[in-house]
GUZAPA-149761 format. One record per residue (C-alpha): x, y, z. Coordinates in steps of 0.25 Angstrom, whole numbers, padded with zeros to 4 digits, always signed. Example, Ala and Ser with C-alpha at 12.3 -4.5 7.8 and 13.67 -1.06 7.14 Angstrom:
+0049-0018+0031 +0055-0004+0029 
END
This chain:
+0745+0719+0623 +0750+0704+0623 +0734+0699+0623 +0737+0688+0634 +0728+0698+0646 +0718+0685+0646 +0729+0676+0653 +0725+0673+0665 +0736+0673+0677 +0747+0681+0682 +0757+0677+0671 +0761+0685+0661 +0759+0681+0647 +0763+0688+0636 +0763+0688+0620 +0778+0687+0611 +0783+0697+0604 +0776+0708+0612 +0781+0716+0624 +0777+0715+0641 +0779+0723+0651 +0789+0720+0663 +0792+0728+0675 +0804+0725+0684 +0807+0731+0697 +0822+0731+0703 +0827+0730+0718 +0838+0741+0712 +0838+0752+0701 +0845+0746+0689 +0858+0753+0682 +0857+0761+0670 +0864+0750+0663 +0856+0739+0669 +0845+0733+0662 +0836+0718+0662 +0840+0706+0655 +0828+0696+0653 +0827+0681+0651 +0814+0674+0646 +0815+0659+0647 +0804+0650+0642 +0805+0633+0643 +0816+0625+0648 +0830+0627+0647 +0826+0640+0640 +0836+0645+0629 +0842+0658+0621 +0845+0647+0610 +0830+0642+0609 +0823+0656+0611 +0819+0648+0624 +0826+0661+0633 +0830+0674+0629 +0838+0685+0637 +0835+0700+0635 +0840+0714+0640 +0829+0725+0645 +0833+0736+0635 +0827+0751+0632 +0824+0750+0619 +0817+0738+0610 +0826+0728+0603 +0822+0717+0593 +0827+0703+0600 +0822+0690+0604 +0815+0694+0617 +0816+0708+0623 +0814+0718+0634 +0812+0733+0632 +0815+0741+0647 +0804+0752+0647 +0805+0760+0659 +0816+0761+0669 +0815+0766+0684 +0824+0763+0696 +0822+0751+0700 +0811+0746+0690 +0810+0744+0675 +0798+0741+0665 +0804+0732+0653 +0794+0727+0641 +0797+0713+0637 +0795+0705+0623 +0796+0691+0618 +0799+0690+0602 +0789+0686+0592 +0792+0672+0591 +0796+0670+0605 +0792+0657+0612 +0780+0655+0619 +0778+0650+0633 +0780+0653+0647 +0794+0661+0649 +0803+0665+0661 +0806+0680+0663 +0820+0685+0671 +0828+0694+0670 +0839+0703+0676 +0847+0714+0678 +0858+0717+0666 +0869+0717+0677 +0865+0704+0684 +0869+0691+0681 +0862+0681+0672 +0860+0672+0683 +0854+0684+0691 +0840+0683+0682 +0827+0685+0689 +0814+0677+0686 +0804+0688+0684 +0792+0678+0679 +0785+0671+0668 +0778+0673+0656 +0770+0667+0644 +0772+0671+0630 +0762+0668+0620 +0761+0670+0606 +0758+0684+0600 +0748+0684+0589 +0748+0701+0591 +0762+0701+0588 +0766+0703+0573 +0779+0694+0573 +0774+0683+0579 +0771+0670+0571 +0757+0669+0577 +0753+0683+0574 +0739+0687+0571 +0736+0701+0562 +0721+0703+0568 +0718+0706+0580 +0703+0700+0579 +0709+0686+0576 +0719+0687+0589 +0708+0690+0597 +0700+0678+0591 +0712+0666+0590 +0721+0672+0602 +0713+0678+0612 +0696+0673+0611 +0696+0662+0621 +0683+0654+0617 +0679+0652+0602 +0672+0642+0593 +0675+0627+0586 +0666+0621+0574 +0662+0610+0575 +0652+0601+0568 +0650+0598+0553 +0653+0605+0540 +0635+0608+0539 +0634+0611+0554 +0645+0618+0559 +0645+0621+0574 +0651+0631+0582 +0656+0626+0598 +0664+0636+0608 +0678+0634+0613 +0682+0641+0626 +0697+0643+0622 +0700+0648+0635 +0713+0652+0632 +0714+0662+0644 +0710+0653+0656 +0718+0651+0668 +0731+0644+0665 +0727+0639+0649 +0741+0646+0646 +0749+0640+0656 +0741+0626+0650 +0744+0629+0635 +0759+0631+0639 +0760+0618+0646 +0754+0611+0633 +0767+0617+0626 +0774+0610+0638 +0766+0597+0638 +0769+0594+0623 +0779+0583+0618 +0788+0592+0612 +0790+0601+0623 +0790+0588+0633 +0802+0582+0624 +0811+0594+0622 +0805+0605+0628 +0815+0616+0627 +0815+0613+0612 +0798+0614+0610 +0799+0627+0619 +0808+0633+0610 +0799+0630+0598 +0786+0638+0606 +0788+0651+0599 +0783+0645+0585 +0767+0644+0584 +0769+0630+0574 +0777+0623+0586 +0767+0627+0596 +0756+0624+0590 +0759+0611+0585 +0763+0607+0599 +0750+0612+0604 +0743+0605+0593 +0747+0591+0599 +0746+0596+0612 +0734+0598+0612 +0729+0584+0608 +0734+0573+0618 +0738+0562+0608 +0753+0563+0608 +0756+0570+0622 +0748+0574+0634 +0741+0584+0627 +0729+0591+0630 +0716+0584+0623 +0714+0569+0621 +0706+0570+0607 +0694+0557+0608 +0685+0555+0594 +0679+0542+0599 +0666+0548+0607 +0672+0543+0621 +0677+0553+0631 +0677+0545+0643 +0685+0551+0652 +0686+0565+0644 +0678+0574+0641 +0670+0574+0627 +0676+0583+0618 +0662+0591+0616 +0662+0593+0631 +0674+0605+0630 +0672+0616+0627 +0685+0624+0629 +0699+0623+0630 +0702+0626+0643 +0696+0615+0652 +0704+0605+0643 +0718+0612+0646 +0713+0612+0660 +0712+0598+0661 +0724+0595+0652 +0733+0604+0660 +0727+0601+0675 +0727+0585+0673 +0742+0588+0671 +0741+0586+0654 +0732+0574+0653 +0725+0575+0640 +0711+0580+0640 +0700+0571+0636 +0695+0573+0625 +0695+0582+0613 +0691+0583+0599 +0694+0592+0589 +0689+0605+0593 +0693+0601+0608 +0709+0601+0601 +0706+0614+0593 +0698+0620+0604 +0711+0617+0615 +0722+0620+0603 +0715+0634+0601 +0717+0638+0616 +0731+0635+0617 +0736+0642+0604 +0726+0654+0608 +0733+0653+0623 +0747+0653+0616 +0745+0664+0607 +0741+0657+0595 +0728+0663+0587 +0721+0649+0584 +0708+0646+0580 +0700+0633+0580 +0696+0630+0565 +0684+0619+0562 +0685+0612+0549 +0672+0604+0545 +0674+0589+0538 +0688+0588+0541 +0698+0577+0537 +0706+0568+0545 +0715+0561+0534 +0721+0551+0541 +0731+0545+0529 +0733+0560+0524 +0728+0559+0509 +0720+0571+0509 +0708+0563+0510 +0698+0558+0518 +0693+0542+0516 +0680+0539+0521 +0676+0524+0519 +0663+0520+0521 +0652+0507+0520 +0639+0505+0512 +0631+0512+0523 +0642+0525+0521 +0648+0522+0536 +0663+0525+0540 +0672+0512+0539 +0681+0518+0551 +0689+0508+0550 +0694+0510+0536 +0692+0525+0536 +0706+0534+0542 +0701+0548+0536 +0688+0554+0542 +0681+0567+0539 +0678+0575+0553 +0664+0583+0555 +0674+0594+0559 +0688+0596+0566 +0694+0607+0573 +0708+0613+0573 +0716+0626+0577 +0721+0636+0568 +0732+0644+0572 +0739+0658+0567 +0754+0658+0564 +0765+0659+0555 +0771+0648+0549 +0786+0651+0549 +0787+0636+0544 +0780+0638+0533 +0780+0651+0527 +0771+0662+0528 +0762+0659+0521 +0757+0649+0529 +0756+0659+0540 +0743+0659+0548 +0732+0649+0551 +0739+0635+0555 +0730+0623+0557 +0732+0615+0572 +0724+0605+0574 +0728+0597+0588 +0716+0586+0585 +0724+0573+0586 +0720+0568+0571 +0734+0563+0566 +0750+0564+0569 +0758+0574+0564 +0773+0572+0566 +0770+0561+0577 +0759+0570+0584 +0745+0573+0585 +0746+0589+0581 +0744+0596+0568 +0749+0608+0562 +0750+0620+0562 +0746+0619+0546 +0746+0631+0539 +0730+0634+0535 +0737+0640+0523 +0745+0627+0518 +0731+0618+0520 +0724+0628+0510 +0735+0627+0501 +0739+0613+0501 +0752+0614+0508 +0750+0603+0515 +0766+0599+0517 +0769+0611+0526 +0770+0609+0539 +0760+0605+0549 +0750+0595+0545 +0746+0601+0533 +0739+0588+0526 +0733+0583+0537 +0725+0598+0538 +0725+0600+0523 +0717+0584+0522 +0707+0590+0534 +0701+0601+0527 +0705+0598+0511 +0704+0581+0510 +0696+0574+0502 +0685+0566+0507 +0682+0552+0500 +0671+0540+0506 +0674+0525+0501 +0664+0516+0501 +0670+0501+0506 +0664+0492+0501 +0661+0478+0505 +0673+0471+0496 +0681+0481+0504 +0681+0491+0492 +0679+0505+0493 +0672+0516+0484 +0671+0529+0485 +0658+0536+0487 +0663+0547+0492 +0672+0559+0490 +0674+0574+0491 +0684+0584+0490 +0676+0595+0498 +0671+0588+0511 +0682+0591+0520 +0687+0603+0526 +0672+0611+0528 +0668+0624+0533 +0684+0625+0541 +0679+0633+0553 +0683+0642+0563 +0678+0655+0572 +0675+0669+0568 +0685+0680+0574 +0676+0687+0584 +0664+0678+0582 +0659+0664+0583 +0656+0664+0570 +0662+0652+0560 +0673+0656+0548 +0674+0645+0537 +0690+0646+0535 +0688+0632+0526 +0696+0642+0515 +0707+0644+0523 +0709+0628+0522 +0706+0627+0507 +0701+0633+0494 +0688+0632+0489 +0684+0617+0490 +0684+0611+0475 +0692+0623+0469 +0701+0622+0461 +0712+0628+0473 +0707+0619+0483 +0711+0606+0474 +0723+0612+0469 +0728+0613+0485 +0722+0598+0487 +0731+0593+0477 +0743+0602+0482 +0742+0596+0495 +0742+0581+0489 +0753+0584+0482 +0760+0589+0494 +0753+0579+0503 +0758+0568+0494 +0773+0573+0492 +0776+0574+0507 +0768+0562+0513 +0769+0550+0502 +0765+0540+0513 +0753+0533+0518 +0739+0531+0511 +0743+0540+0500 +0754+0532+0493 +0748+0519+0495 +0737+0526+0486 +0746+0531+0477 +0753+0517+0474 +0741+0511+0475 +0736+0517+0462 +0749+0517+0455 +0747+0535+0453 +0748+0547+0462 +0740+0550+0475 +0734+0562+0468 +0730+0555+0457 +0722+0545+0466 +0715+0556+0472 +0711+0563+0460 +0703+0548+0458 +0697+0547+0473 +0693+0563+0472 +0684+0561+0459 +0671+0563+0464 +0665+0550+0467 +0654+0546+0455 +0641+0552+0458 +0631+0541+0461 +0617+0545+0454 +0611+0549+0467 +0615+0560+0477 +0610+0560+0491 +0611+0568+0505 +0604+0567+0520 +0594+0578+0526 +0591+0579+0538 +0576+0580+0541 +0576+0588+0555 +0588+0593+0562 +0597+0583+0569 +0594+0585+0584 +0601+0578+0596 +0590+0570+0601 +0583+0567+0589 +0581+0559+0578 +0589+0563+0566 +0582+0563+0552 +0587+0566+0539 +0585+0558+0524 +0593+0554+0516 +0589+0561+0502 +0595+0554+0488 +0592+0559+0475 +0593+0549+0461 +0601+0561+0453 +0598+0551+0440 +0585+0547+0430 +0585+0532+0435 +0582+0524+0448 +0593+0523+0457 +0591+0511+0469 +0599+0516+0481 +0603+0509+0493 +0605+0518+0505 +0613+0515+0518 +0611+0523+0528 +0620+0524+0542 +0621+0535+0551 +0631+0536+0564 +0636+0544+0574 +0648+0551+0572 +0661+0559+0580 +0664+0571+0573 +0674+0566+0565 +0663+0556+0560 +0668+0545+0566 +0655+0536+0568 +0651+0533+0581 +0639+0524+0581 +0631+0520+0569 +0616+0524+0571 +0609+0521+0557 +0611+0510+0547 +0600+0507+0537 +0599+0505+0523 +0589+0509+0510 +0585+0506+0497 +0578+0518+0488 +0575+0521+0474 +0575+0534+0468 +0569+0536+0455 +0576+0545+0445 +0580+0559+0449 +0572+0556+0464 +0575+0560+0479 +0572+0551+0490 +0574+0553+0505 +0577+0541+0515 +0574+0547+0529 +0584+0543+0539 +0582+0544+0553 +0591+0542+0566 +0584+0542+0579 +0590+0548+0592 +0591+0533+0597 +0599+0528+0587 +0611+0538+0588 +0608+0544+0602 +0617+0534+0610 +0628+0536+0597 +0628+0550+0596 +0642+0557+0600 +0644+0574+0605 +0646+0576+0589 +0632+0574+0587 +0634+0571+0574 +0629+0557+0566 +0633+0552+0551 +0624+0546+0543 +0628+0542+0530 +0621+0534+0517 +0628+0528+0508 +0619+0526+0495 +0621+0514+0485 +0615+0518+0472 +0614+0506+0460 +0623+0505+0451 +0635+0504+0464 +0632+0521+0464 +0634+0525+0481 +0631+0537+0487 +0637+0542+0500 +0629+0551+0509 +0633+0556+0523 +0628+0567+0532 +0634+0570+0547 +0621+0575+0557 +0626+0583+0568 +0616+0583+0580 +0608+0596+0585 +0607+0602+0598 +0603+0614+0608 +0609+0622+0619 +0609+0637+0619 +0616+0648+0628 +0611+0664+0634 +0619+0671+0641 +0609+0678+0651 +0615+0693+0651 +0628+0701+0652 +0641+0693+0655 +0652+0700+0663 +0666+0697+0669 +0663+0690+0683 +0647+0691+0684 +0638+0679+0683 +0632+0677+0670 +0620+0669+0667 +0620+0660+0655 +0607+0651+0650 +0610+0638+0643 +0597+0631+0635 +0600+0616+0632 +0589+0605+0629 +0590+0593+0628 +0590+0585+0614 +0584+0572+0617 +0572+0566+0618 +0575+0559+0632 +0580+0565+0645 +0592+0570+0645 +0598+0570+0660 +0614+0574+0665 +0616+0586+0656 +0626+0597+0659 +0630+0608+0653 +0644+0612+0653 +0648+0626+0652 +0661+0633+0647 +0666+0646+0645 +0681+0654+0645 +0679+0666+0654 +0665+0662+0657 +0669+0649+0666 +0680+0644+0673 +0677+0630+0672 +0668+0622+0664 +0654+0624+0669 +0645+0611+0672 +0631+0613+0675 +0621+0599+0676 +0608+0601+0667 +0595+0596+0674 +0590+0583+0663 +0581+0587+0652 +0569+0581+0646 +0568+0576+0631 +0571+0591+0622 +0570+0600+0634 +0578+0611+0634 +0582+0620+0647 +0589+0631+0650 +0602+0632+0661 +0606+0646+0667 +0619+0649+0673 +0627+0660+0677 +0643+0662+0674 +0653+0671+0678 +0663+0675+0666 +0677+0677+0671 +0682+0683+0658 +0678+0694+0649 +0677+0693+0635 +0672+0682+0623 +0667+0673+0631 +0659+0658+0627 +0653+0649+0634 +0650+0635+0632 +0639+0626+0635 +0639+0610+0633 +0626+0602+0636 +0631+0588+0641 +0622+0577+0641 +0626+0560+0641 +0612+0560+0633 +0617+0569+0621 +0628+0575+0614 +0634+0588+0622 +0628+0603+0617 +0635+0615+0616 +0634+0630+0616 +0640+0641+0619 +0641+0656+0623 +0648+0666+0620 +0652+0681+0623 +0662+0691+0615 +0666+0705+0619 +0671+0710+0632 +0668+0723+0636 +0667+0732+0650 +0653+0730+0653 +0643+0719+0649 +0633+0718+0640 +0619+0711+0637 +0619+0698+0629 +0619+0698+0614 +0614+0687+0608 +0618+0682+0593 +0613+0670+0593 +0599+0664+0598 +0590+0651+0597 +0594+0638+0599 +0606+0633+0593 +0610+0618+0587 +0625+0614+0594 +0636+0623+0588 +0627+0634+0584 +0631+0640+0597 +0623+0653+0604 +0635+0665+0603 +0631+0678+0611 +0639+0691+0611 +0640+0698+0627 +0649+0708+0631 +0658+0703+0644 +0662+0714+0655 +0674+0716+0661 +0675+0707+0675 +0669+0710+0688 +0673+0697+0694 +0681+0686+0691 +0675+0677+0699 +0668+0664+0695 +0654+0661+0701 +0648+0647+0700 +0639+0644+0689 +0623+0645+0694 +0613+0638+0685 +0598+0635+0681 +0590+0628+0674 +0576+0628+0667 +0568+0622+0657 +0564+0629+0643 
END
């Protein structure tokens, strides 16, 4: 009834505003008139006042109250009592005593402990969820997916939650416990627990590690010594593990989807429905102008040191499901929480919870964060030219770039929904540029500070009026251009593509092209420059001509980071002073597929086949395979792969032994120092009594992030014991 059976342990936890059963025994037969008084008690120096305690009778019939306890059934010397916490009681760990009506106070009995969470099942409480298919997805699955890659080549990754495991409750408490605001005035921040916006927000700097001892320390610079690489986890639990066992030292290191991916366990664990939402080209607008200012040299490079906004392949954040007393109800519902440490919010690293509704309507000047989330998905995105004189010219700009194909899983399938409307109206309608000006004029009229009033003196009129300049579409030059590439882009490989331009007049046009290329983080943040060149073309009137670019594996190979990804960029000087900027982010290919090899039952060995190849054209020596899986293994799984020769691929079988029945994923990482990391993954759905064969869904090879997903049906458990892994291997 209160959903929590999948806690492991002897405690009890249960859900507020719903009843549990208590039985009681006596060493004598209570009076007629005799009945229990109850205490709850949660934090320190619990209090009436603070909602921190409550005291309550054991009475025959139901009463509306605070807390309550209904007496059932009555026999001599025993008597069965159902118990009840309010809708909008705190969460947390509580004491239960009690005693007999006719004792006195001090003569209370410590009858035990027990966790209350959040109640999505519950109609009066503010996290309440209406359908039971969406409880089951953003409360109850333990594993799921993220999005990650770029707006044209979306792919999809596995997250083991986890939120069941052994002792991740008694960790996602202790986060509460661990943050500043409890650590400072801990009987105040308890107090405060039964509201889903203070807790979330606490768990949203808690869970980055920039202003506390929080959980993950977040690195961008493609150096995790000492740490783990971000693309290396693949789950929650072995990183509250290690937070939580090495005494609250932050974990290194995270990126986005790690925060998101950690963030979405915790809330899920609480009683939060949560989901992990992707958003493709998203804005990081540093000076909070509503827009993104890129600034770049002749050959169409980044000038980092001038440039503060930038424009992320992807970032990933939570969403989670509550009313917003604060704000009215109809703000109620999806709330933005992002814990990725990107910029302060009140003096801390955290952001939101913001209404998804106040971003897709401009309301930007309610509470939390809203412009900060409004400029990642709704800024404008402008590139300046600096020139040489140290003058700048824009050659680029764009009121539709950022905020892409916003991302996040299908209830009861792996399947990707584009919420991008649940953000914004229709990219250039009339409504989405109507809420873009509403939330400038809010913007504007509750922050009149930093960048945007040194604008507005500097041109002697109003910020929005400046806008309205830079947002004029930058004058078409009188040739249009874009890159294509010639074979798909393979880890390994040579990358070729051509850059194809087309004279759109009836004269001669001279151009000079610069072309530069370089490796790049996913935020596209260059790493190492791998091609700089130059050329000089005609095209005759109303001609298209194709320059062939090619980059070969030496030249980016020692550069390249896990993103895989590389930038190149052209930045085309037409006569006349006409220039043309083209840019296009490559995001390298690879292989590695998963079969499950029969049925998959509770506590019998399951053998699983793994094909891998390796990519290069050299041998590739010290590769592993890493494996992980909620209900499927305890720990991580680490099995060394015998070296490969150039492009072979082999095959690795090894057997398993699920603990747990139900949806069930596993995850599969190639690691190698010679290349980027590859992933894959498994999954199962559906638990019934007896097993099943396999049902694929999915066959062939698959690039990274196209990931195999098979349906098999998971018995009930036989045995609970883990057996060691057994593996093979063979060539294909």
């Amino acid at each position: 009834m209160h959903h929590t059976d999948e806690y492991p342990g002897s405690e009890l936890v249960v859900r507020r505003g719903q009843r549990f059963n208590l039985s009681l025994k006596f060493s004598r037969a209570l009076e007629s008139e005799e009945t229990l008084i109850f205490t709850v008690e949660t934090g320190p120096q619990a209090s009436e006042a603070l909602q921190t305690k409550c005291v309550f009778e054991a009475l025959e019939s139901k009463y509306k109250g605070t807390w309550r306890a209904v007496e059932e059934t009555r026999e001599e010397s025993s008597m069965a009592v159902t118990i009840s916490g309010p809708p909008d009681a705190i969460i947390g760990r509580y004491k239960l005593s009690g005693r007999v009506s006719s004792r006195a106070k001090h003569n209370n009995k410590k009858l035990g402990h027990f966790v209350l969470l959040f109640n999505p099942w519950c109609s009066e409480d503010d996290v309440y969820l209406a359908e039971e298919e969406e409880r089951q997805e953003y409360v109850l699955n333990d594993n799921g997916i993220i999005f990650r890659g770029v707006e044209k080549h979306i792919r999809a990754q596995g997250w083991n939650y986890g939120q069941f495991e052994e002792d991740i409750l008694n960790i996602c408490l202790s986060i509460l416990d661990r943050s500043p605001s409890h650590q400072e005035d801990p009987v105040t921040d308890v107090s405060q627990r039964n509201d889903p916006v203070y807790v979330s927000r606490v768990i949203s700097a808690m869970v980055n590690s920039n202003d506390d001892k929080g959980v993950v320390q977040g690195q961008w610079r493609g150096k995790y010594t000492g740490g783990t690489n971000p693309l290396h986890w693949r789950g929650s639990v072995a990183i509250l593990y290690k937070w939580y066992k090495g005494r609250f030292k932050p974990v290194k290191y995270g990126q986005c989807w790690v925060f998101a991916g950690v963030m979405c366990t915790v809330l899920r664990c609480l009683g939060i429905a949560t989901r992990v939402v992707s958003n493709f080209n998203s804005a990081h607008d540093t000076d909070k102008n509503l827009s993104v200012d890129k600034y770049v040299d002749s050959f169409g490079r980044t000038l980092e040191d001038i440039t503060e906004d930038s424009m992320w392949n992807f970032h990933v954040w939570n969403e989670s499901w509550f009313a917003r007393r604060d704000l009215g109800s109809s703000y109620n519902g999806w709330q933005v929480l992002d814990a990725t440490p990107q910029e302060e919010s009140e003096g801390v690293f955290q952001c939101g919870p913001a209404s998804v509704t106040a971003i897709r309507e401009g309301d930007v000047d309610l509470a939390h964060d809203g412009p900060f989330v409004f400029a990642e998905v709704n800024a404008d995105y402008i590139t300046w030219l600096r020139n040489e004189d140290d003058s700048r010219e824009r050659v680029y700009s764009d009121t539709k770039k950022i905020g892409k194909c916003i991302s996040t899983k299908a209830v009861g399938s792996n399947t990707r929904v584009d919420i991008t409307s649940h953000y914004k109206y229709p990219e250039g309608s009339r409504k989405e540029r109507q809420v873009y000006r509403k939330a400038v004029r809010k913007l504007f009229g509750v922050e009149a500070s930093g960048r945007r009033d040194r604008i507005r003196r500097a041109s002697g009129r109003g910020w929005a009026s400046w806008r309205d300049d830079v947002l004029e579409p930058a004058k078409k030059p009188n040739i249009t251009g874009k890159f294509k590439l010639l074979e798909p882009p393979v880890i390994g490989q040579d990358i070729k593509l051509a850059i194809c331009l087309t004279n759109l007049t009836s004269r001669l046009q001279k151009v000079k092209v610069n072309l530069s290329a370089a490796t790049i983080l996913y935020t596209r943040r260059p790493v190492a420059e791998i091609l700089h060149e130059s050329h000089s073309i005609k095209l005759e009137p109303e001609e298209e001509k194709r320059i062939p670019v090619e980059i070969s594996y030496s030249e980016y190979k020692e550069d390249l980071t896990d993103d895989k990804k590389i930038l190149v960029a052209a930045m085309c000087l037409v006569s006349k002073g006409e220039k043309l900027l083209i840019e296009k982010d490559i995001t390298l290919e690879d292989f590695i597929a998963i079969k499950i090899l029969g049925p998959a039952v509770v506590g019998e060995t399951l053998a699983v086949e793994v094909t891998i190849a390796n990519p290069l054209s050299e041998r590739a020596d010290d590769c592993t395979l890493i494996m992980e899986g909620s209900g499927l293994l305890r720990e991580q799984l680490n099995i060394d792969v015998p070296a490969l020769e150039p492009q072979e691929r082999a095959r690795v079988r090894f057997e398993i032994v699920p603990y747990k029945s139900g949806n069930r994923q596993l995850q599969v990482d190639l690691i190698s120092t010679q290349f980027p990391n590859i992933t894959s993954q498994e999954e199962g759905v559906s638990c019934q009594e007896v097993a099943c064969p396999l049902v694929p869904l999915a066959q062939g090879a698959s690039p990274l992030g196209a990931p195999w997903v098979v349906s098999f049906l998971v018995g009930e458990p036989s045995c609970l014991q883990q057996k060691s892994p057994r593996e093979q291997f063979s060539a294909v």
